[in-house]
TORZA-413042 format. One line per 2 residues: number of its first residue (from 1); their letters; for each residue x, y, z of N, C-alpha, C, O. Coordinates in steps of 0.1 Angstrom, whole numbers, plus 5000, padded with zeros to 4 digits. Each point is the difference from the previous one (the first is absolute). Last residue first. Layout:
<atoms>
NUM> a> X/Y/Z/X/Y/Z/X/Y/Z/X/Y/Z ~ ...
</atoms>
This chain:
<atoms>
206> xx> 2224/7592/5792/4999/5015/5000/5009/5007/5003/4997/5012/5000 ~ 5000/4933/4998/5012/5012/5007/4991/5012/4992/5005/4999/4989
204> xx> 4984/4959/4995/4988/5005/5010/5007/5010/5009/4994/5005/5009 ~ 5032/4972/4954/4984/5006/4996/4992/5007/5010/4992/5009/4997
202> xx> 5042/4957/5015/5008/5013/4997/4988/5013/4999/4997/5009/5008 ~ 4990/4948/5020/5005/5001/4986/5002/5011/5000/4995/5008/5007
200> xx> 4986/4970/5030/5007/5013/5002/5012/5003/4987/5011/5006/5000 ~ 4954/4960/5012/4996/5008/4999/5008/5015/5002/4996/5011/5002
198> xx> 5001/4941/4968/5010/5009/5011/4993/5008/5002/4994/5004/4990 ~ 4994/4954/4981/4994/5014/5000/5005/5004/5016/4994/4997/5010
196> xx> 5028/4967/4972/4999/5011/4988/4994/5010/5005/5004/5011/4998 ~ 4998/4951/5032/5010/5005/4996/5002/5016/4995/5006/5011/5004
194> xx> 4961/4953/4996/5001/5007/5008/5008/5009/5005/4996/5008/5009 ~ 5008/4966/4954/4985/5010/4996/5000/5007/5016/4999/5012/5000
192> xx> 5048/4970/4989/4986/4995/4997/4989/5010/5004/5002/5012/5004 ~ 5044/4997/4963/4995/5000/5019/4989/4993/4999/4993/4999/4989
190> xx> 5040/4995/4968/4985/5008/5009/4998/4999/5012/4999/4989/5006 ~ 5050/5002/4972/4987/4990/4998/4993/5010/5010/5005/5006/5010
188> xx> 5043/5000/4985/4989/5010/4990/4987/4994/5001/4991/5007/4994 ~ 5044/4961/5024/5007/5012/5007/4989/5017/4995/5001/5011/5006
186> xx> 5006/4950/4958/5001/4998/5013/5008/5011/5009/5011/5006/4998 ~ 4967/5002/4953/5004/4994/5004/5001/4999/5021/4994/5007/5008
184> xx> 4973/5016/4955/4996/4990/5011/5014/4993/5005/4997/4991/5009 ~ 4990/5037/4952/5007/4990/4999/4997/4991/5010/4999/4988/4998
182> xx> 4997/5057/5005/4992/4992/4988/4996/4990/4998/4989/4997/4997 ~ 5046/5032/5028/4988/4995/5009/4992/4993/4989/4995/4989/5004
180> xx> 5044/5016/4974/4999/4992/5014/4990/4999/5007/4996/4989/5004 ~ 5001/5044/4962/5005/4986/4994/4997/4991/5009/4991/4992/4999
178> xx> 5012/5056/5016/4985/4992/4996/5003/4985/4993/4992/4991/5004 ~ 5047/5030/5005/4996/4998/5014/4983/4997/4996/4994/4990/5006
176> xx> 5034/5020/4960/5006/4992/5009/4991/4991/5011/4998/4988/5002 ~ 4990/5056/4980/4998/4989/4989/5009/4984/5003/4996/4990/4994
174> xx> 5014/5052/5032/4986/5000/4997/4992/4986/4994/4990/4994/5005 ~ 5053/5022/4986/5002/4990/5015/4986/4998/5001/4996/4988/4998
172> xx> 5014/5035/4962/5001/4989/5003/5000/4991/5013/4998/4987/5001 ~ 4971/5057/5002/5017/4997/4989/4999/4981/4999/4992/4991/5004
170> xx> 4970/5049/5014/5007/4987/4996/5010/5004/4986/5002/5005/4989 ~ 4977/5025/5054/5012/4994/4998/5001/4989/4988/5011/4993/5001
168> xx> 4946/5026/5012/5010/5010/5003/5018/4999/4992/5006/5007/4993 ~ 4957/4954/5015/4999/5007/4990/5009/5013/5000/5007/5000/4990
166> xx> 4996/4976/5047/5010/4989/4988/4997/5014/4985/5008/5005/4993 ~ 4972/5005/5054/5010/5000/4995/5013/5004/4989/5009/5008/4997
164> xx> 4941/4980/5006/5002/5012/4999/5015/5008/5004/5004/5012/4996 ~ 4984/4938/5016/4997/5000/4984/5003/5021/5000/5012/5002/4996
162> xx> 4989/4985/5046/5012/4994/4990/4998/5002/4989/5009/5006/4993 ~ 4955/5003/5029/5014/5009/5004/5009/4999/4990/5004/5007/4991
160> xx> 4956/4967/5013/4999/5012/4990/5013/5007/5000/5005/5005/4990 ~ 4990/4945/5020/5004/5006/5006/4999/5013/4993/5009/5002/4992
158> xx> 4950/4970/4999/5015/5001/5003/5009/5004/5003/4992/5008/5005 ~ 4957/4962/4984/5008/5015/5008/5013/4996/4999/5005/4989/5002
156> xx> 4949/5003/4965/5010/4992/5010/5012/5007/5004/5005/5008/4992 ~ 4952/5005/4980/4999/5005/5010/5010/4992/5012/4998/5001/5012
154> xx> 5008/4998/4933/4992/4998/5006/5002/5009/5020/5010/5007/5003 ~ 5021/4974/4959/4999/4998/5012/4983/5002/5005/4995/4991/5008
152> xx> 5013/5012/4949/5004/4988/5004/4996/4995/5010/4992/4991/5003 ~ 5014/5053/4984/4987/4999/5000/4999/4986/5000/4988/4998/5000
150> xx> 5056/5019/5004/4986/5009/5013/4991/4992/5003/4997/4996/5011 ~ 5034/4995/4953/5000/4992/5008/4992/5007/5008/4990/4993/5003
148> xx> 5005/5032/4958/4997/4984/5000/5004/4996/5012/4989/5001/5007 ~ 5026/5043/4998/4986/4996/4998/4995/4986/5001/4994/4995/5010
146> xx> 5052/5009/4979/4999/5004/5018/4978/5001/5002/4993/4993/5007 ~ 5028/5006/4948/5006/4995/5005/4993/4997/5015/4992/4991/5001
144> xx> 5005/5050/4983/4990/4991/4991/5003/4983/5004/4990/4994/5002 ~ 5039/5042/5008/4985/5002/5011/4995/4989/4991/4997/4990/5007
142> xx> 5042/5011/4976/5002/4991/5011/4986/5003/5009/4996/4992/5008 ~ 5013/5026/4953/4996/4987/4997/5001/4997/5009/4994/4990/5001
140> xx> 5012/5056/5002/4988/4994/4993/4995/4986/4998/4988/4997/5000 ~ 5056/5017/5022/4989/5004/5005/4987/4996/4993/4993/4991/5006
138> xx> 5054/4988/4990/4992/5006/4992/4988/5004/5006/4990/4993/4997 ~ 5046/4980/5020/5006/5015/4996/4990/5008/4992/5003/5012/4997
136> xx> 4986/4946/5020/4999/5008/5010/5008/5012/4994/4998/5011/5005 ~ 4984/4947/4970/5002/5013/5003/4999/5015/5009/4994/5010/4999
134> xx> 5018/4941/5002/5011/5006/4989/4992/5015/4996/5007/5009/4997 ~ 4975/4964/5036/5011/5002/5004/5006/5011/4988/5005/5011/5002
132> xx> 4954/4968/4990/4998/5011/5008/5013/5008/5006/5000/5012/5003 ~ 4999/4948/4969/4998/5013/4993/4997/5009/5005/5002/5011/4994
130> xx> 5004/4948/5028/5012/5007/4992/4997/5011/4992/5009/5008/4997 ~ 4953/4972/5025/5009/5004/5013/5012/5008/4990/5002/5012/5001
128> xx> 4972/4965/4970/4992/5006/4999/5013/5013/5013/5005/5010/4997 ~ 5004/4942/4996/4999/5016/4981/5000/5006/5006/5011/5006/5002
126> xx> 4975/4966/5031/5015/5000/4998/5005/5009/4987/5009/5008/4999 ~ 4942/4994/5024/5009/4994/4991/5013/5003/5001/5003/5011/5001
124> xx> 4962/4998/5039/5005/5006/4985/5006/4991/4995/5005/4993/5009 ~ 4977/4992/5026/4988/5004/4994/5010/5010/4993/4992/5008/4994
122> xx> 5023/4944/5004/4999/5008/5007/4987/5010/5001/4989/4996/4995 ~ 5021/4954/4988/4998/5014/5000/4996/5011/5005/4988/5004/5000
120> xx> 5037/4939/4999/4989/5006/5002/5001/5019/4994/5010/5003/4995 ~ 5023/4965/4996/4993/4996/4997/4983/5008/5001/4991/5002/4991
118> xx> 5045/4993/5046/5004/4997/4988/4988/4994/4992/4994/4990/5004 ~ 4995/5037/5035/5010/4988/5000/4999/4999/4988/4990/5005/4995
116> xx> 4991/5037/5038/4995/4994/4981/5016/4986/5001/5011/5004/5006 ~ 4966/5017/5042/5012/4999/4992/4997/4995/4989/4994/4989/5001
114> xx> 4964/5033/5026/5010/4989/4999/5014/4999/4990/4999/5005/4988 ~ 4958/5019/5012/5007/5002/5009/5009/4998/5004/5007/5008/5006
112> xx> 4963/4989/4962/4992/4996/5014/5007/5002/5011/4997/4998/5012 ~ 5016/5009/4941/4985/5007/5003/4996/4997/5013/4989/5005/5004
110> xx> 5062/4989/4986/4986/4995/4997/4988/5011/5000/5001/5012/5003 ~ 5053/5007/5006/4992/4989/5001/4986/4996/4990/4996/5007/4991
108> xx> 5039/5026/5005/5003/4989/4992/4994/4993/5010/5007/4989/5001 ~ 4982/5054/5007/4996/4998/4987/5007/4986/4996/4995/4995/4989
106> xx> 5010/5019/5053/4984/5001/4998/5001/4994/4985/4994/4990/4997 ~ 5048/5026/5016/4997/4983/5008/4988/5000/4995/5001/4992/4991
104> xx> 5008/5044/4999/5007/4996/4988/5001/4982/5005/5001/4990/4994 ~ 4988/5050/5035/4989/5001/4986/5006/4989/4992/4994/4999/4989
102> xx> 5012/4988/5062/5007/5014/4990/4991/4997/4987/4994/4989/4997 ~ 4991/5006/5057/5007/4993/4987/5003/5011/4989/4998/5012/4998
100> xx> 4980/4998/5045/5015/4999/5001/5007/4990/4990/5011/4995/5001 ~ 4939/5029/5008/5007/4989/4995/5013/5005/5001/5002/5011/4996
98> xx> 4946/5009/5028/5010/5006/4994/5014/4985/5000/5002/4995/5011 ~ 4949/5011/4986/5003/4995/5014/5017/5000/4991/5005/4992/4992
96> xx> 4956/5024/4990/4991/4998/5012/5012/4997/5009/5000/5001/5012 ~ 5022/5026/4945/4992/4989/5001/4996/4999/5018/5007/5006/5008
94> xx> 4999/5031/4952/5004/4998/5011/4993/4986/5003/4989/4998/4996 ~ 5013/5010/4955/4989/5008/5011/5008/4992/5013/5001/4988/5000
92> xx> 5013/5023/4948/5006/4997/5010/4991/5007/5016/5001/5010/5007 ~ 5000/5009/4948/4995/4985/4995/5003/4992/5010/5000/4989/4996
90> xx> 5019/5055/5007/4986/5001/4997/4991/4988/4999/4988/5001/5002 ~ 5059/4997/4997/4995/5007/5017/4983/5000/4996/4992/4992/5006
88> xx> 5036/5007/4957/5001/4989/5001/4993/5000/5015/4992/4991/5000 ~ 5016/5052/4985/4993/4989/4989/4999/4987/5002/4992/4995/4992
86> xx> 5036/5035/5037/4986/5004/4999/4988/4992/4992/4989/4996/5004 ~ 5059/4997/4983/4994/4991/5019/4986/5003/5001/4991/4992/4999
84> xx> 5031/5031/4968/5001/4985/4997/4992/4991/5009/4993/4990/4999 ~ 5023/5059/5007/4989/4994/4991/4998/4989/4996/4989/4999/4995
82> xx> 5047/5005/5034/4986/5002/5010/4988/5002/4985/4990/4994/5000 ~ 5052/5002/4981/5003/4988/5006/4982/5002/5009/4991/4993/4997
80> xx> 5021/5045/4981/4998/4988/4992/4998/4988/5006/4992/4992/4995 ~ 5032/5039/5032/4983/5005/4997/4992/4991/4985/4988/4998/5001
78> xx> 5058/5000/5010/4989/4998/5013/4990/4996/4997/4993/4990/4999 ~ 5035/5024/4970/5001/4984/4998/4989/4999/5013/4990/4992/4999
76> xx> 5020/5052/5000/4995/4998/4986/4997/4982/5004/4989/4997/5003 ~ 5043/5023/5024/4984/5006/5000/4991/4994/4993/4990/4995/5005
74> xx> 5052/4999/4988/4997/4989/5009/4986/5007/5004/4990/4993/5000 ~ 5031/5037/4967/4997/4984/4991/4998/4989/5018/4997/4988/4997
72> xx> 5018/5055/5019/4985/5001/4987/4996/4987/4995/4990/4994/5004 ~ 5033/5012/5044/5006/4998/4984/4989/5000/4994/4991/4992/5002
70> xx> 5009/5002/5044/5004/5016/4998/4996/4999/4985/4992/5008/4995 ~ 4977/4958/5039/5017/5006/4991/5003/5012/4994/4992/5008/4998
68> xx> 4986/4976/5045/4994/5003/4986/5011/5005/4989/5007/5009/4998 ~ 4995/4983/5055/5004/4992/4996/4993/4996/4983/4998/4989/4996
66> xx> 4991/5046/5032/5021/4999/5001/5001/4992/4991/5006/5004/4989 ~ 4940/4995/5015/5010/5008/5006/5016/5000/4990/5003/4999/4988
64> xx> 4958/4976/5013/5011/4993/5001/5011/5014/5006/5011/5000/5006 ~ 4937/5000/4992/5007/4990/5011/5014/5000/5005/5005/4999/5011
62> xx> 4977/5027/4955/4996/5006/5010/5007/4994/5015/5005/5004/5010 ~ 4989/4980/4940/5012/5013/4999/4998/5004/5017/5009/5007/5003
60> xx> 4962/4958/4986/5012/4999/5007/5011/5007/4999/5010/4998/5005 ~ 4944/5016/4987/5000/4996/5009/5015/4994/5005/5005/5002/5011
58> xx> 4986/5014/4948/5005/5013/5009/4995/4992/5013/5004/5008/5009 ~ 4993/4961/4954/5013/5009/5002/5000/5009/5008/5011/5004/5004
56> xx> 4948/4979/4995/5008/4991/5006/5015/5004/5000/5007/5001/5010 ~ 4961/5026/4965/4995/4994/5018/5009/4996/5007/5004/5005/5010
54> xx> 4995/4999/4944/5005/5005/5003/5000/5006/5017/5008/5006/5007 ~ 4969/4955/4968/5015/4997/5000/5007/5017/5006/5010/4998/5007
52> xx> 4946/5006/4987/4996/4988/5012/5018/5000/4998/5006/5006/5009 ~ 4979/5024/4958/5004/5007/5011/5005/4987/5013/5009/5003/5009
50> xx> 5001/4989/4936/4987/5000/5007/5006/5005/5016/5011/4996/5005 ~ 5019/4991/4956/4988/5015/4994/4985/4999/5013/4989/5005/4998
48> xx> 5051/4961/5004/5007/5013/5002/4990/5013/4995/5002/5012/5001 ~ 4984/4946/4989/5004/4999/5013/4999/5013/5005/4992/5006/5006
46> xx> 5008/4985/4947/4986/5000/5005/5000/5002/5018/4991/5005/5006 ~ 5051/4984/4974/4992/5015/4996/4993/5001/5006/5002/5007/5010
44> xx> 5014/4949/4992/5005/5011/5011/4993/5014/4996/4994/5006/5009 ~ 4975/4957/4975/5016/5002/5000/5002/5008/5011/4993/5004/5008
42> xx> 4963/4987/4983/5005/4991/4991/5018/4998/5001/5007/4990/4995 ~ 4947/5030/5039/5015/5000/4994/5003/4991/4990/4996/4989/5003
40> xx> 4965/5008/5025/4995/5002/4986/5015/5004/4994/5002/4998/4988 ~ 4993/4994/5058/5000/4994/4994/4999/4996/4984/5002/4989/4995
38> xx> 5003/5050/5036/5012/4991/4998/4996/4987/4990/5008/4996/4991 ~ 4952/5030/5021/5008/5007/4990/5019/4994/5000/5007/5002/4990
36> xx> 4956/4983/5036/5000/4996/4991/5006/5011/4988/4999/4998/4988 ~ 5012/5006/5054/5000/4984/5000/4996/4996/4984/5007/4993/4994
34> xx> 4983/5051/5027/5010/5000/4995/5007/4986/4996/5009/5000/4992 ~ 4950/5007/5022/5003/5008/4987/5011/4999/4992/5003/4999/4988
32> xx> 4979/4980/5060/5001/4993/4988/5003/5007/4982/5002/4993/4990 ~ 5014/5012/5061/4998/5005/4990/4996/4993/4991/5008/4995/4992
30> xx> 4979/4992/5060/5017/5000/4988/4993/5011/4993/4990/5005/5003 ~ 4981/4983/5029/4996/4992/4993/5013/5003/4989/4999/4998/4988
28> xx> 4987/4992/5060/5009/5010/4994/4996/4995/4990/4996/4988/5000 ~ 4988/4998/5044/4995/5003/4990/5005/5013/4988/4995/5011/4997
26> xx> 5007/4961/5048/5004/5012/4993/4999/5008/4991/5003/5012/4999 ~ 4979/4946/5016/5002/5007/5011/5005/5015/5003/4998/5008/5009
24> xx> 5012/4952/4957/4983/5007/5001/5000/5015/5011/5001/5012/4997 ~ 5047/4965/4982/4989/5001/5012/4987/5009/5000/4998/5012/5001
22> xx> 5034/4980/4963/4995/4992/5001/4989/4994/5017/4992/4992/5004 ~ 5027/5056/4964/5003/4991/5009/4990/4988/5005/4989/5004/5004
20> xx> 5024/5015/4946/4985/5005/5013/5007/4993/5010/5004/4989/4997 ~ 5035/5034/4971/4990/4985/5000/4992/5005/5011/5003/5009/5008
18> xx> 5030/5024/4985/4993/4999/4991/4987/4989/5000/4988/5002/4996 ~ 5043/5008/5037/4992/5009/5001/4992/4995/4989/4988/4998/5002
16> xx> 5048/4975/5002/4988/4997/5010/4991/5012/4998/4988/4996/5000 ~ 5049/5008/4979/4994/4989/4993/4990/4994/5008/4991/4993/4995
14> xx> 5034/5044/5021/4993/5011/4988/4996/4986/4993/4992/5003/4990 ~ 5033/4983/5046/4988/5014/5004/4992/4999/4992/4988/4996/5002
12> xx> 5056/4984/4984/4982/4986/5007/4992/5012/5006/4988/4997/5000 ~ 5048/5027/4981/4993/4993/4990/4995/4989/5007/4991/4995/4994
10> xx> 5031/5030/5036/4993/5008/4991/4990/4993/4993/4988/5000/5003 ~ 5048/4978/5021/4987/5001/5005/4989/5008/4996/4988/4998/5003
8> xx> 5053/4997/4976/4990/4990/4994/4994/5001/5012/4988/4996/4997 ~ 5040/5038/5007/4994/5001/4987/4994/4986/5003/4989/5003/5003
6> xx> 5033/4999/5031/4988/5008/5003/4994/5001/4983/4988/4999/4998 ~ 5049/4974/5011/4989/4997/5009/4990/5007/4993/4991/4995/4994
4> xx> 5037/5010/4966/5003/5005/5012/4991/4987/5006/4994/4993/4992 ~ 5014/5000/4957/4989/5010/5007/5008/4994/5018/5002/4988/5002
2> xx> 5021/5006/4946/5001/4993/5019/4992/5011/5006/5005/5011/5002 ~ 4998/4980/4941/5003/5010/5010/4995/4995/5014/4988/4997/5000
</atoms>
């Protein structure tokens, strides 16, 4: 389901409110209650049974306005689709200096950063990336899925937007389109480091 402008500015609000903001200065310190109650989800259930996910749907039932679908069963797929996210959002700390790479470029590079060359290995596995693809029809397997790579990643930044997108929406194009950036082919290769950290990445639009 295609979250609006204003619905995915909803969900980086309600993903920044939750994490401590990383300026001292401010000294926010997020939800951690709720952070750790996403994270203990096992599934969509566990998702859809806790108040922090029900936050977030009435934050973008609010955003999207007009544009909230009418149809019971697209309701339904929504709001499954933002349980999902919430769960995945939780494990996902705003980064110091916001990335214009895509989740799926991050994951078929090195550990150092660099393009994996034949031979070499990535920081997910080529298994490992395909099994996450295949299950994107499968909420349960695909948070679990999507987990491992998170925790791969580690604190390396990405485009959160995009990624909160793609998750919304994956279909096959979806799956297409992570393949490619994956992959690293020409014309998809990484920005450089100076490059990457943009400061007017999608992520930081409130």
């Amino acid at each position: 389901m295609k979250l609006s402008d204003e619905g995915l500015k909803a969900v980086l609000a309600w993903w920044h409110a939750l994490h401590p903001d990383r300026d001292r200065e401010r000294n926010k310190a997020g939800d951690a209650a709720a952070r750790a109650e996403l994270r203990r989800c096992q599934n969509l259930t566990d998702a859809l049974l806790i108040e922090p996910t029900h936050d977030l749907i009435r934050r973008v039932h609010l955003a999207m306005r007009s544009d909230w679908p009418k149809n019971s069963d697209a309701q339904t797929r929504l709001m499954e689709r933002l349980a999902l996210l919430a769960a995945l959002l939780a494990g996902i700390r705003p980064p110091a200096h916001p990335s214009r790479q895509h989740f799926a470029a991050v994951l078929g590079l090195k550990a150092d950063g660099h393009l994996a060359m034949e031979g070499e290995r990535p920081r997910l596995s080529r298994a490992r990336f395909g099994a996450l693809l295949r299950a994107g029809d499968e909420p349960d397997r695909f948070l679990r899925a999507t987990r491992r790579a998170l925790a791969i990643l580690g604190d390396t930044p990405f485009n959160v937007a995009a990624f909160i997108a793609d998750v919304m929406t994956f279909d096959d194009r979806t799956r297409r389109d992570w393949t490619l950036h994956y992959y690293q082919p020409y014309g998809l290769s990484p920005l450089p480091p100076a490059e990457a950290a943009a400061p007017n990445a999608p992520e930081t639009a409130l």
